[in-house]
N, C-alpha and C positions, 0 to 999 in steps of 0.2 A: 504494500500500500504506500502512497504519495504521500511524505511528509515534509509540514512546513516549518523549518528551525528556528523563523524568524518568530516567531509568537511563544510565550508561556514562560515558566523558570529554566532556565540556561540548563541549573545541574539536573532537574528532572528528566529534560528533553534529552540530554546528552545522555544520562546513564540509562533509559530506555531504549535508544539506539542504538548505545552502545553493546547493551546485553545481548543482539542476536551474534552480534561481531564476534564479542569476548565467546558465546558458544560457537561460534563459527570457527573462531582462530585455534579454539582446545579440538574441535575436532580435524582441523588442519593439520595440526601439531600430531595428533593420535594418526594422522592420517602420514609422516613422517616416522612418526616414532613406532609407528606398527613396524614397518622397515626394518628398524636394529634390532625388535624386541625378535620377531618370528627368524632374522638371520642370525641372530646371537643366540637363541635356543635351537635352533635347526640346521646352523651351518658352524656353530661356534666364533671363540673370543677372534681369530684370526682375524675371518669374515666379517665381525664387527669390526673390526680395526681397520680393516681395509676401508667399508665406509666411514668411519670416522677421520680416515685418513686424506678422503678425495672427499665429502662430505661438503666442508665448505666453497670447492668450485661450486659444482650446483647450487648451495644457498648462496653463491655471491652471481650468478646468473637469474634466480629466481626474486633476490633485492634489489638488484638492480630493474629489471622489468615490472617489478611493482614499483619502486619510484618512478617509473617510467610514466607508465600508463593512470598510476597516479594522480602525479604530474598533468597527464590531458582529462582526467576527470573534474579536478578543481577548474578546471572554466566552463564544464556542463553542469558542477553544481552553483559557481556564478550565476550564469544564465538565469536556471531554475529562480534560484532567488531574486533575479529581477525581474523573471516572470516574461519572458524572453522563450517565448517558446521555437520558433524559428531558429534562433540560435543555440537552443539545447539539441535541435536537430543536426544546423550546422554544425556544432562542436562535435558530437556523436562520429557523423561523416569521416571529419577529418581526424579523430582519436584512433578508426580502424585502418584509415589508408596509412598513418604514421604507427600505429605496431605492426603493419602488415610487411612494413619495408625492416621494421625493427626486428621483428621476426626470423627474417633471413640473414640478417648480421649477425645474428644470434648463431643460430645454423651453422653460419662460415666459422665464426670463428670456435666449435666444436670440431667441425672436422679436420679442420688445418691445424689447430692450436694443442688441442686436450694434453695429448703425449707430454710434451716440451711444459706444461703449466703442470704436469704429475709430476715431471723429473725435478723442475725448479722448487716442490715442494718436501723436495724428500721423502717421497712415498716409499718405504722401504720394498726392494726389488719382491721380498716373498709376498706383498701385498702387491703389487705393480698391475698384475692382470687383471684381478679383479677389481681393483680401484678402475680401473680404465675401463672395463665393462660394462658397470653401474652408471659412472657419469657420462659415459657416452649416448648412451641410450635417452639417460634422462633429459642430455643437452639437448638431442633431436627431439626432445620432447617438447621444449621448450615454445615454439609456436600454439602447442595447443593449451599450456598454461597463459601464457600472455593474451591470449583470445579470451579466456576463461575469466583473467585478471581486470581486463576494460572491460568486460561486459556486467561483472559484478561489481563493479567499479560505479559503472555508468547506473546502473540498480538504485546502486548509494545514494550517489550523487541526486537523487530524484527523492530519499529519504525512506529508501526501504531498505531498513537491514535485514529486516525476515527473512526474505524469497532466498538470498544469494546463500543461506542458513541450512535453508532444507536442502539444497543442491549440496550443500560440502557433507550434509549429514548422510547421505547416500551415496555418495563420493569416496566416502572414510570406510563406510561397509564393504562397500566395494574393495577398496584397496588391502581390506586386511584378507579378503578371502582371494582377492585375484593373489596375493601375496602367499598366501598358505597356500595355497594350490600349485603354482607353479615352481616352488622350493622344494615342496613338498611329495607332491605327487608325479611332477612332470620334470620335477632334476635338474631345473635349468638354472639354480645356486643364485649369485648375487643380481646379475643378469633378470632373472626372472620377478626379481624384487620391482628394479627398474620398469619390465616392461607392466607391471600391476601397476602400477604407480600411472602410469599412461593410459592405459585402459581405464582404469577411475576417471583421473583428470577428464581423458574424453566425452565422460557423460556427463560431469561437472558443464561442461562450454556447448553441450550440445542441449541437455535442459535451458540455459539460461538464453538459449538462441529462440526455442520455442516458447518461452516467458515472455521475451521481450515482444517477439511474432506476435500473441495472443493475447495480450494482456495488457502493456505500455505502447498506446499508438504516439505517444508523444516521442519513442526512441526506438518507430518503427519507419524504414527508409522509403521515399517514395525517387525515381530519377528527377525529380527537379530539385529533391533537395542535396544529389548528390554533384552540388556544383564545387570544383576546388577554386581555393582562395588565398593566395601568398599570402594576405595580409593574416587569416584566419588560420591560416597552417602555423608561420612563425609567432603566431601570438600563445599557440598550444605550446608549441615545445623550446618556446622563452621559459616555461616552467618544466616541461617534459622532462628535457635535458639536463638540467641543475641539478632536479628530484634524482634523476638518475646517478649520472655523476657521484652526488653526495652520497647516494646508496652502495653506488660502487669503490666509494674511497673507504668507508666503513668496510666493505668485504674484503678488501686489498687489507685492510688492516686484520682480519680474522684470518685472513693467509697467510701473513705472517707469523700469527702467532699458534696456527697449526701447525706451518713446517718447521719452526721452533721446536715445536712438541713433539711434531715425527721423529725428529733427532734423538729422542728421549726410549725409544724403543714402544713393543709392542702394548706393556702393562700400562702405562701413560696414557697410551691414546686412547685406551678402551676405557678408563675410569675418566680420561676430561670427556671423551665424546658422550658417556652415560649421563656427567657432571650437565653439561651444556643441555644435552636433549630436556631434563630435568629443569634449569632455568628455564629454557624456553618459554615451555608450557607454565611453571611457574608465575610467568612474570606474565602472560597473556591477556591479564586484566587489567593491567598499566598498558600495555597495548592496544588493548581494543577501546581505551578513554582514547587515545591519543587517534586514532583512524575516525573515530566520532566526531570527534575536534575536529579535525580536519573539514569534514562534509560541514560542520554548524558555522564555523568562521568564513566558511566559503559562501554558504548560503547568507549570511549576514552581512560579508562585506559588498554582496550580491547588491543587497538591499540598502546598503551603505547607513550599516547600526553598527558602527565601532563600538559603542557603550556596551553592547549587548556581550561584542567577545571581551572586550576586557573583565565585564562580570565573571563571562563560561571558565576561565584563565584562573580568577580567583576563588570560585569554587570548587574546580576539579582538582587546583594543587592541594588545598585541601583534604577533598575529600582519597585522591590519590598518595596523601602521607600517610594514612590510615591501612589504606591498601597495602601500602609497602611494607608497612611495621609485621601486619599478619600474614602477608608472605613471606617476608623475611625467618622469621618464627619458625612458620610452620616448615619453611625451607630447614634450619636449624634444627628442630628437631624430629624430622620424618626423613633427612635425607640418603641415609645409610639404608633403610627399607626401598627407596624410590629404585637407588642405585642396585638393588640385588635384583629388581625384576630383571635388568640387563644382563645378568652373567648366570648361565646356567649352573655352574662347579661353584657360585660363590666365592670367589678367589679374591680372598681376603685383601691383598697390594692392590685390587685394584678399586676394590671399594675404599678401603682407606683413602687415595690417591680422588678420587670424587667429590668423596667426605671435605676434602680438605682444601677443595675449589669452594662449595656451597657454603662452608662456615665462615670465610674470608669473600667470597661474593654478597651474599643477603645482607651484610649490612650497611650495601650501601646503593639500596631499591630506588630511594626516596632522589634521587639522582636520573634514573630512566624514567623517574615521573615526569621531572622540569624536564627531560629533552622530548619526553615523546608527546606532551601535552603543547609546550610553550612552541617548537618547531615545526608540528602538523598546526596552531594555530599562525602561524606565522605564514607557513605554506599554502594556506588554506585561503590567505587574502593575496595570495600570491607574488609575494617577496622571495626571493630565491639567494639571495646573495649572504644572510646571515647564516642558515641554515646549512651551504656550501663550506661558508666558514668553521662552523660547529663542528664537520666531520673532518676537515682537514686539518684539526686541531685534534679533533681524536684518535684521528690514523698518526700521526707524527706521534705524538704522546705513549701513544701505544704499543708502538715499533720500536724506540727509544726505551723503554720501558723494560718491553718483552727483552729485547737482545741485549741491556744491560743486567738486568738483574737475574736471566736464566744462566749465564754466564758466573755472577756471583752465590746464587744459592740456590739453584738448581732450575726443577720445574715451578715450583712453587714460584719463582720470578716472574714466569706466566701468569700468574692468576691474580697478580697484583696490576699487572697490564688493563687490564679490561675498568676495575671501577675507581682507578686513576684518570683513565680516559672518559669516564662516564662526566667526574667530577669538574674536571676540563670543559667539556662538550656542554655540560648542564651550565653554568657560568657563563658560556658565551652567548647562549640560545637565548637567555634570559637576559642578559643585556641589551642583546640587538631587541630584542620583545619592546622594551622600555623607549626604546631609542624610535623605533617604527611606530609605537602608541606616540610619542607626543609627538610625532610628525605631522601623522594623522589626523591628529588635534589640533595640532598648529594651522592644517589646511584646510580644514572645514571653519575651522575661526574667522580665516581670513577668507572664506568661500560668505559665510554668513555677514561679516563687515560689509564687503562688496555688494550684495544681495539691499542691506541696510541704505548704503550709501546712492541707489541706485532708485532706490522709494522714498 
């Protein structure tokens, strides 16, 4: 259903919209982590390491194409909120012809690249094949995720998080049984993990094709509205591209601090990649505030109600330190249980090894609240340049970091990488926030002076 963000209490609208997200994103997440769980019980610790090993190519392909595509939904949910229906069709148009090209660059640089971005991370050679198996597959997969990503994207952007909710929910079904089945019954090992994983996704992009077809005529295409527009293309991916970028200097940063890790041998990477999977899903509810932000500041600077997001800003950080405090906690104390679902033999080094990410991570959640709240609301009125800033303060921080102190005291130098660069990242975001608000203000002042002086 079409919802409007500009009307009612900020934190209400947001954390009800948020909520199909936040279940969206846990089944996203379950819909990943089925992945390690059924290859770590069915093909063992190896084959987990292996995807843990190659792991982040794919999620730094998969962040980056959701900043991407992103990126072209914040000016369909503009639109929507100025009530611009012509151009939420326009925008639509041109959001598929730019991941359709995106798409293939994608593509390219999987088939020419993968090998040479596996050796540059140290993927240990006994892992090598099947690292390369997994990600390959999933790279080619990649068109039909980025298809999947602007269309539930575009969903949003019109203020329905439901619809895109029940698709991932049958999506994630999917993927654990296309996943057991082909491990399991049909033999086809890491490989076959992949190709589930692609089968789901495809019913994921092909549902939401027949949603949009039957359902949303406002973001269903007629040929007069499929007219291109240079001024209308480079207005999308003025934000496209930054959103990307800045997603992809965060993943460049996670690669380095996995091939850090690979260097650490086999027990390492099985207890951080268990550690991580773990966070992820963890933190999914500071995540899915921050993706709601997004749509609500978009929809609002639509409408041109600055008051409105700076209210949403100060209630979500808010109520997002709260958030942090009890995941942090529960992180703290359930995390050694999280981490055994991953290892079948219970291999004590490498829960420990997990353990000792998660108790030195959670406390310091309240940090991914300011950047994923204050930079998707930043994003969201379509500022790009602070937000670019914030990651390339947290890739540098983190690099530095990572290759300093695993040199001094081991792996553990690793995991102090990550909520240093948080702490970084969150400081900047929130700066430029401050700095973009009284601009804002400044312009509408002197818009209303003008308006004054004029009468």
């Amino acid at each position: 259903m079409i919802k409007d963000l500009t009307k009612g209490s900020p934190l209400k609208l947001i954390s009800w919209f948020a909520l199909p997200i936040l279940l969206g994103n846990l089944f996203q997440q379950l819909f990943h982590i089925s992945d390690f769980l059924i290859v770590g019980r069915l093909l063992g610790v190896k084959a987990l390491a292996a995807l843990g090993a190659s792991a982040p190519i794919f999620f730094m392909f998969l962040i980056v194409a959701f900043g991407f595509t992103g990126g072209l939904t914040v000016i369909t949910a503009q639109r929507f909120g100025a009530k611009d229906v012509k151009g939420v069709k326009s925008s639509f148009f041109h959001s598929l012809l730019a991941s359709t090209i995106f798409s293939v660059i994608i593509s390219f640089c999987v088939i020419f690249f993968l090998k040479d971005i596996l050796l540059i991370m140290n993927v240990p050679q006994e892992l090598m094949d099947d690292a390369y198996k997994f990600t390959f597959v999933l790279g080619l997969a990649m068109s039909i995720i980025i298809l999947y990503n602007l269309l539930s994207g575009a969903i949003r952007a019109l203020g329905d998080s439901k619809t895109p909710l029940y698709f991932l929910i049958g999506s994630s079904v999917l993927n654990i049984a296309f996943n057991f089945i082909f491990i399991k019954y049909f033999d086809w090992g890491v490989q076959g993990s992949a190709l589930g994983t692609l089968c789901s996704v495809s019913f994921s992009a092909l549902a939401c094709i027949l949603f949009i077809y039957t359902k949303y005529p406002i973001l269903k295409l007629k040929l007069t509205d499929c007219c291109y527009s240079n001024k209308i293309m480079k207005e999308h991916l003025r934000i496209a591209i930054p959103m990307a970028l800045q997603f992809s200097i965060l993943s460049v940063g996670i690669l380095v601090v996995q091939s850090l890790c690979n260097s650490f041998g086999t027990e390492v990477i099985a207890g951080f990649t268990a550690a991580m999977r773990i966070e992820q899903i963890s933190t999914q509810p500071l995540f899915a505030l921050g993706i709601a932000f997004a749509t609500y500041s978009a929809q609002n600077f639509g409408a041109v109600l600055i008051k409105r997001i700076r209210q949403g800003v100060r209630q979500c950080l808010l109520a997002g330190l709260v958030l942090s405090i009890v995941i942090g906690l529960t992180v703290r104390f359930f995390g050694v249980d999280m981490i055994s679902l991953f290892i079948e033999n219970k291999d004590i080094n490498i829960i420990i090894i997990g353990q000792k990410y998660l108790l030195l991570s959670s406390f310091f959640y309240f940090f991914l609240v300011c950047i994923f709240i204050v930079r998707n609301a930043i994003q969201g009125m379509g500022k790009t340049f602070v937000p670019v800033l914030s990651s390339c303060i947290e890739l540098v921080v983190r690099i530095i970091i990572a290759i300093y102190l695993s040199k001094k005291i081991g792996y553990i130098g690793l995991f102090w990488s990550g909520p240093i660069a948080w702490m970084l990242g969150a400081l900047t975001v929130v700066v430029g926030y401050f700095v973009i608000i009284a601009g804002l203000d400044a312009k509408f002042l002197r818009k209303a002076y003008l308006l004054r002086k004029t009468y």
